[in-house]
N, C-alpha and C positions, 0 to 999 in steps of 0.2 A: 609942081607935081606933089603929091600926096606922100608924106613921107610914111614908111613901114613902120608900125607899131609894134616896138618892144618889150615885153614886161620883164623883169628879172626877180626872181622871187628867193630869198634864204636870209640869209645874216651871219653875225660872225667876221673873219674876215677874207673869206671867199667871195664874196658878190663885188666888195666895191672895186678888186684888180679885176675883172671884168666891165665895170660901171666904168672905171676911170679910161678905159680904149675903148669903150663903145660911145659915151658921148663924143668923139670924133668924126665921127659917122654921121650919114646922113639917115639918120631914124629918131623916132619919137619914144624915149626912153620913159619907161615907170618904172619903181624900185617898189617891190613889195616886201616889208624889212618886219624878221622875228618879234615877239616881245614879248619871248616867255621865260630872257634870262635872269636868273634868281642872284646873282653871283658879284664879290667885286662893287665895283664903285656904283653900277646900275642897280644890283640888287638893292643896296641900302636905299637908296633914292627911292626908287619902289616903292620897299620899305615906310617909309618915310612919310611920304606925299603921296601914296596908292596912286598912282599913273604908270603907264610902260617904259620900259626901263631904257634909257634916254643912248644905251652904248652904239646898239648897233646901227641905230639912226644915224648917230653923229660921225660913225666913219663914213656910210654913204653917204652923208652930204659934203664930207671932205671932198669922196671919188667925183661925187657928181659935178662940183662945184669948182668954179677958174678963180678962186680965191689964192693971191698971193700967194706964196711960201711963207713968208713971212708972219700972216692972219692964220695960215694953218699953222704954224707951230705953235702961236700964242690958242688959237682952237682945244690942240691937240694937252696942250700944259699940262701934265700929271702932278699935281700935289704931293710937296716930299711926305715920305712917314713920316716926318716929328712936328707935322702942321699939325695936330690934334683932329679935332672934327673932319678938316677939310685934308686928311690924310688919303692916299691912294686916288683921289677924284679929277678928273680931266674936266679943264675948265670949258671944256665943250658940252661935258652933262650937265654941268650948272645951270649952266646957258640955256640949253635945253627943256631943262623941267621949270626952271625958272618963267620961261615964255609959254610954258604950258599951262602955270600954275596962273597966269596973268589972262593969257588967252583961252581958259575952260576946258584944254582941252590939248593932246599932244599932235594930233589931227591937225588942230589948229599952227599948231607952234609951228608943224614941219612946214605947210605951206606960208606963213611968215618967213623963216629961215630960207627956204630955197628961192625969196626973192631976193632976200636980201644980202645972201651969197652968191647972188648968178649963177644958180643949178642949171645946169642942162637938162629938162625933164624936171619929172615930179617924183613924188616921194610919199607913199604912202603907209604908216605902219600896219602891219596884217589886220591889226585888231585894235580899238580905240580902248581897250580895257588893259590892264595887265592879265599875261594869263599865266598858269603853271604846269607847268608839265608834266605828266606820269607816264614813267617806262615800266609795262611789265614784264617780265623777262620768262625765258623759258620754264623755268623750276615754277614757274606762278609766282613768284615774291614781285612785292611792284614796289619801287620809291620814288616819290615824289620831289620833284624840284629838280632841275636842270641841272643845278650845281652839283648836285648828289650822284646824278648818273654812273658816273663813271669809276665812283667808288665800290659797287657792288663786284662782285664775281660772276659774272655771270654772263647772256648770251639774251639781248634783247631779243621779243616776240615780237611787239609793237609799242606803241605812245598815242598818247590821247590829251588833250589840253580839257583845261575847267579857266573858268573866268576864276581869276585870284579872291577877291572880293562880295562875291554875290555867287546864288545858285545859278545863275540864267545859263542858258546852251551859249557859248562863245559865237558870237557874230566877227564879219570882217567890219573892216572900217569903211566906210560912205565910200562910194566910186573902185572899190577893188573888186567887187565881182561885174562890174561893169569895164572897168577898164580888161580884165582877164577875157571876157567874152569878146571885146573889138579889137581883140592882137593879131597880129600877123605869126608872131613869135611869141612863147614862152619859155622863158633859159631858167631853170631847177641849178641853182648850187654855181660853182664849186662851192662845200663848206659842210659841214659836220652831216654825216647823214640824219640822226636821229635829232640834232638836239640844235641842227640853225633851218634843214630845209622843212622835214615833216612835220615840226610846230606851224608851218604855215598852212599847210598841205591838210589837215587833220581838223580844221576849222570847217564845218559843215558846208558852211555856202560857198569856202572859197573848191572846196572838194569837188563839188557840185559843177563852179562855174570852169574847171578844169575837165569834165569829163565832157562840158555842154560845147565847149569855145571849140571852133575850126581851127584856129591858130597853129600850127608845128610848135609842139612840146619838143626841147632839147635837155638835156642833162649833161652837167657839164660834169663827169666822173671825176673823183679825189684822184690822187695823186697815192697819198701814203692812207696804207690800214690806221687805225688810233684807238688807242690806247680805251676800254671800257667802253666802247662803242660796235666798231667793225673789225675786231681780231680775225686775221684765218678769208676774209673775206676778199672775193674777184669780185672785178666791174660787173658781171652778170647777176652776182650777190644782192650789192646795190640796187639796181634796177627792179630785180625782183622784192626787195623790199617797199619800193616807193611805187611799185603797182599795186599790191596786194595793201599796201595803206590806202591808193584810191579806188580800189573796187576791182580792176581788171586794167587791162595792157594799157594805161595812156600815154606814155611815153614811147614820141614816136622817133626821136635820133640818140644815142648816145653821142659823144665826143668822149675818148681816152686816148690817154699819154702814151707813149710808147717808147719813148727816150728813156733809158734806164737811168737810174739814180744811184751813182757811183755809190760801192758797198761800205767804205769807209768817211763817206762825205756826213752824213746824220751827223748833228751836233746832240745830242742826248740830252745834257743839259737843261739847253734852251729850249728846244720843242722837244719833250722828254712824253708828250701824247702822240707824239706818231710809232711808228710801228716798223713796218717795211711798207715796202710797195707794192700797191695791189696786184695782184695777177690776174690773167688775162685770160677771158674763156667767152671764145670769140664766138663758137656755138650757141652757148649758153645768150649769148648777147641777140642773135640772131633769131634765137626763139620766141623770144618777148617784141623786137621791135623792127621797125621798117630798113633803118640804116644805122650804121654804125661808120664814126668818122673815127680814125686810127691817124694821128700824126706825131710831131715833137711837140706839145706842148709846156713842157720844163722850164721853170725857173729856177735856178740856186742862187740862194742869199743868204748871207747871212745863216747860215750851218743848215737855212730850213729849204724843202724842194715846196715849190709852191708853182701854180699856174700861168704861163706869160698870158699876160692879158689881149697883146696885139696876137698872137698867134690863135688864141680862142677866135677872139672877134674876127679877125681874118676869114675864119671856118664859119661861121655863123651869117656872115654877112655874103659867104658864097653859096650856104645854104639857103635863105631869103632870096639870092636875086633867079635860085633854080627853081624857086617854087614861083616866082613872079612868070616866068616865061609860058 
């Protein structure tokens, strides 16, 4: 039988605890992954070797891929500060830009890598270029560079991407507006609203091949508000921002938490960009879209509330087999 096509679209590291319990599933996974971040060990590289920025690839090929433990953690390898050059770098970006810079192309590199890590699925970066980011904010001030974002004061209006290097209009990469048109599904996020799903979202064609495709658009809502992003903001918030960036209502299910996030659990420190937890405006939800799924999605670790992934996919693959009937 024909397996259900999946696409999953964002970056950062919301997509791959989703990536990682859906490859268990019987469906046909594509990861369609940011590359507008400026930031960090990806930025320099970038920087560097002008190609996209190798970070958030290389965790979803972690998620995707039944690579040992073992080969992930030597993957994963962060370079101490007192390596000099090779300070703060995961020997997974090396890795990465490296077979990009051999095979023409990071396009290339990823489908190399996902054979050669046993990926469940394919792997596409949004865009074959590096791109950069512009958030203009309400007061009108705009800054440039993803990294930057969240230093301003202020209350995003929208974002827009430019190819990093050339004037041209930002294209997706070969077979992503094609894979988005023959999905059964399309899962938005979990992961930064502004600065890992809308950079995908904001690329003309892949805009386009989102409002064309039949597919069930899902959005997988955050968890916690963050820090210079989504202050003050409920899941209906969200929503209406990633409609109004593609034209009009495309989103047709949300998924939100509803498990509360013990008030004294935040570890500050360590995820010091989250915020509180979104709040909930169930109306507000129902005006924009078809269905709204409300369950426990929570995970606490590690001081941070993040997504279970088996319990998303759970809800996603109950929504695929109602739409199959």
């Amino acid at each position: 039988m024909r397996k259900p096509k999946v696409t999953v679209i964002g970056g950062g590291t919301g997509i791959p605890i989703i990536l990682n319990s859906l490859r268990h599933e019987e469906v046909d996974i594509t990861a369609i992954v940011t590359v507008a971040d400026d930031g960090g060990s990806s930025g320099k590289l970038r920087s560097v070797m002008q190609l996209p920025p190798p970070g958030d690839l290389r965790n979803v090929l972690v998620a995707m891929s039944d690579m040992p433990k073992f080969y992930e953690k030597v993957f994963q390898y962060r370079f101490a500060d007192s390596d000099g050059a090779l300070a703060g770098h995961p020997l997974g970006n090396l890795i990465i830009s490296g077979i990009a810079e051999m095979q023409g192309s990071t396009y290339n590199a990823m489908q190399l890598l996902t054979k050669f890590f046993h990926v469940t699925g394919k792997i596409y970066p949004a865009s074959e270029n590096p791109l950069t980011l512009h958030a203009v904010f309400k007061d009108g001030h705009e800054v440039t560079g993803e990294s930057y974002i969240a230093d301003y004061k202020g209350m995003i209006d929208h974002v827009y991407v430019t190819n990093t290097y050339n004037n041209e209009e930002p294209t997706a990469s070969r077979k992503v507006v094609e894979t988005i048109l023959n999905s059964d599904m399309i899962v938005l996020g979990p992961g930064s609203l502004f600065t890992s799903i809308l950079p995908n979202l904001v690329i003309p064609e892949i805009k386009q091949a989102l409002l064309d495709t039949s597919a069930e658009v899902a959005y997988v809502c955050n968890i916690m508000t963050q820090y210079g992003e989504t202050e003050h903001f409920t899941d209906a918030n969200h929503v209406e921002v990633l409609n109004r960036h593609l034209g009009q209502d495309a989103i047709d299910t949300v998924l939100v938490n509803i498990q509360e996030v013990p008030q004294d659990y935040m570890n500050s420190n360590q995820f010091d960009e989250y915020l509180v937890q979104v709040e909930h405006d169930f109306k507000g939800l129902r005006q924009q879209v078809k269905r709204v799924i409300s369950s426990d999605f929570l995970r606490l670790e590690n001081g941070g509330a993040f997504h279970n992934g088996d319990y998303v996919v759970r809800e996603l693959m109950n929504l695929l087999r109602s739409k199959e009937r």
